[in-house]
N, C-alpha and C positions, 0 to 999 in steps of 0.2 A: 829627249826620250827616244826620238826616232833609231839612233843609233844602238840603244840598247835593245829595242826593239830587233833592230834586223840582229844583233849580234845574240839574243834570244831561238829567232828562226832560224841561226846559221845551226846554231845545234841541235836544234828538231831536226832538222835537215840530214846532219851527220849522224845523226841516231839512225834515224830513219833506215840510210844505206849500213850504218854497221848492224842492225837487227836484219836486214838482208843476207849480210855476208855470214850472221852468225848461223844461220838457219843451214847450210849448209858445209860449216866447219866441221870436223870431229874432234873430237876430244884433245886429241897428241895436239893437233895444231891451235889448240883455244891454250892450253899450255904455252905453248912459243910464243904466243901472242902476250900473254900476262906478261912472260918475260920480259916482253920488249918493251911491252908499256909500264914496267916496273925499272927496268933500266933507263929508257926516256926520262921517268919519272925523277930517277936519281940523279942524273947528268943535268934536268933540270933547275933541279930545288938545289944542289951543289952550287949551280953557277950563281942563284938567285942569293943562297948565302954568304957566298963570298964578299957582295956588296956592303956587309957591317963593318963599319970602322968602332965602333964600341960592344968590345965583345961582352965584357962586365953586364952593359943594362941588356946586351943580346939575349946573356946567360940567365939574369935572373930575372926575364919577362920570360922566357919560356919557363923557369920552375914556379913562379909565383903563378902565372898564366895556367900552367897545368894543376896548380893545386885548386885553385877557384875555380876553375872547369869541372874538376873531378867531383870538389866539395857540390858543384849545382848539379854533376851528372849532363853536362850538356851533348855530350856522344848518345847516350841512353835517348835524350829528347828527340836527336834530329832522326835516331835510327828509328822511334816512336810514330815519329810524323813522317816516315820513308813507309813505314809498315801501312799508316792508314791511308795515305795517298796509291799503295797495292788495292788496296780491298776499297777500296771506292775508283781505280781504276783499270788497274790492272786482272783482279780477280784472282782466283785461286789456282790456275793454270803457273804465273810468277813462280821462278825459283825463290829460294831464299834470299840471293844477293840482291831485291828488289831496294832494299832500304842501305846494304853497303855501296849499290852502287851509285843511287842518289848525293848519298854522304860524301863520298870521294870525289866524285865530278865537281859537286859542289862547293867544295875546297877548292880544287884546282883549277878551277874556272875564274874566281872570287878573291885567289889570296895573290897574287900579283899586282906589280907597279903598273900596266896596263889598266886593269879597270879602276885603280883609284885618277891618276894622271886624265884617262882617253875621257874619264866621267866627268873630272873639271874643267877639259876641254872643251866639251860638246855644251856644257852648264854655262859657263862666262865666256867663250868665244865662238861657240856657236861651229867646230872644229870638230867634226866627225871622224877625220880622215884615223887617228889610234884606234877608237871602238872597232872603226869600219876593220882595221887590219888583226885586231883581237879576236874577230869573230872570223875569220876566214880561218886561222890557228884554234879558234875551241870547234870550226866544223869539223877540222881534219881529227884533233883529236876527240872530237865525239863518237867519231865514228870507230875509233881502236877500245875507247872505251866500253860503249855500247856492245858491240860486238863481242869484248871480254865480260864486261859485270852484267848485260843486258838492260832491258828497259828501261829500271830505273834512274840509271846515268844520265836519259834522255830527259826528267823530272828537274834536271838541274837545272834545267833553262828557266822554272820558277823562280828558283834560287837568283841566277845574275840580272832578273829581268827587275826582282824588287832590292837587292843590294845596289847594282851600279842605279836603278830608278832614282834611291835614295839619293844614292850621294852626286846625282845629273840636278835633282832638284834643290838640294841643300850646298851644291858646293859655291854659290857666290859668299854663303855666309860663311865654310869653312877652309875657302882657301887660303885667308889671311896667315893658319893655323899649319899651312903644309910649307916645310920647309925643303931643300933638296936632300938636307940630313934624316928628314922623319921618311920619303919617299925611300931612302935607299936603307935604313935600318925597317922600313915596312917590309920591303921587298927582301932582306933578308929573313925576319918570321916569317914569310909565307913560303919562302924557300924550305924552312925547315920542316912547316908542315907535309910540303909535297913531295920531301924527304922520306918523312913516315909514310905517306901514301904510296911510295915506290917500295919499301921495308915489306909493305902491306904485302902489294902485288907477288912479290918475288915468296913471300911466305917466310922469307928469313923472322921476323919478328913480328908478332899483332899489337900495334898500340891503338889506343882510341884518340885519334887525329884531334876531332871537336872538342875532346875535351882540353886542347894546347888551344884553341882559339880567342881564350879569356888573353892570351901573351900579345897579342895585337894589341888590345886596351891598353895593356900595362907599360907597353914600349910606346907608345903617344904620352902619355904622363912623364916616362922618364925622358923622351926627346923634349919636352915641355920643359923640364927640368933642370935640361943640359948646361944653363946661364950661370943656376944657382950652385947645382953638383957637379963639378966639371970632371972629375974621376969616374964617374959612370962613361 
């Protein structure tokens, strides 16, 4: 846990300084900045999808993954729990983006081969050194984030402190289950979400990111699968 731990403060951290730099931005230039970190965003989640060699179960864990998402409204819940963690901390002063910018950080911090991989490392070999270099890359970009969505971005750190917690604690029992084919069709879904998150930034299209997060599930099932369906 120690690593998720500092990889937790490395984005306090980075918040911290992008809530500094944001205070003194004006508008034109919080603009450019979206920009950039919607194009980052893109060039990102691109490279990360690239990694599926099965596009079939690719394809149909993001449409199954978003219909289950949509049917439980899971975007609606996290934007729900983004709004009340404003008003039990942030207060009424918060723009509105308090709970978008929660939601996005927390994607893109979370849907990466980095925190599943660094989190079984640190879990069965005791091997910090990924976390430790995950969180120098979520400080820098905490702080483009913050700075563009504001405070909320910086709540993320909730977010990677009890997903990789989890999986630092559970992974002697689940590494059996990680193969290098599930690790690179993972890191392709989470490519595609952080795809939508750059969609997001640039304003070209709004989707509800969390509600694609059920397509994570459903692509472990179908990698699980791969023995018996070899066509997926």
């Amino acid at each position: 846990m120690i690593a998720t731990i500092v990889n937790a403060l490395a984005i306090l951290i980075g918040s911290f300084v992008g809530l500094l730099l944001r205070k003194g931005i004006k508008d034109k230039y919080q603009k450019v900045i979206y920009t950039g970190a919607g194009l980052a965003s893109l060039v990102i989640g691109i490279t990360m999808s690239l990694k599926t060699s099965h596009i079939l179960a690719f394809t149909l864990a993001l449409i199954l993954g978003g219909l289950a998402g949509t049917a439980l409204d899971i975007e609606g819940g996290i934007l729900r729990l983004g709004d009340g963690l404003k008003r039990r901390f942030a207060g009424k002063s918060e723009d509105s983006s308090f709970a978008y910018g929660f939601l996005n950080a927390s994607v893109l911090y979370c849907a990466g081969a980095m925190a599943i991989v660094g989190s079984f490392k640190a879990g069965t070999e005791g091997d910090y050194s990924l976390i430790l270099t995950k969180s120098v890359l979520d400080g820098f970009m905490s702080i483009i984030f913050t700075s563009t969505l504001g405070i909320g971005a910086a709540f993320s750190a909730i977010s990677v402190l009890v997903y990789q917690g989890i999986l630092t604690l559970g992974s002697v029992w689940m590494k059996p289950f990680v193969s290098d084919i599930m690790l690179s069709e993972l890191t392709a879904i989470g490519g595609a979400l952080i795809i939508m998150i750059g969609l997001n930034l640039l304003d070209i299209r709004k989707f509800k990111t969390a509600d694609f997060l059920p397509a994570i599930l459903v692509l472990v099932l179908f990698v699980l699968a791969f023995p018996f369906i070899p066509f997926l």
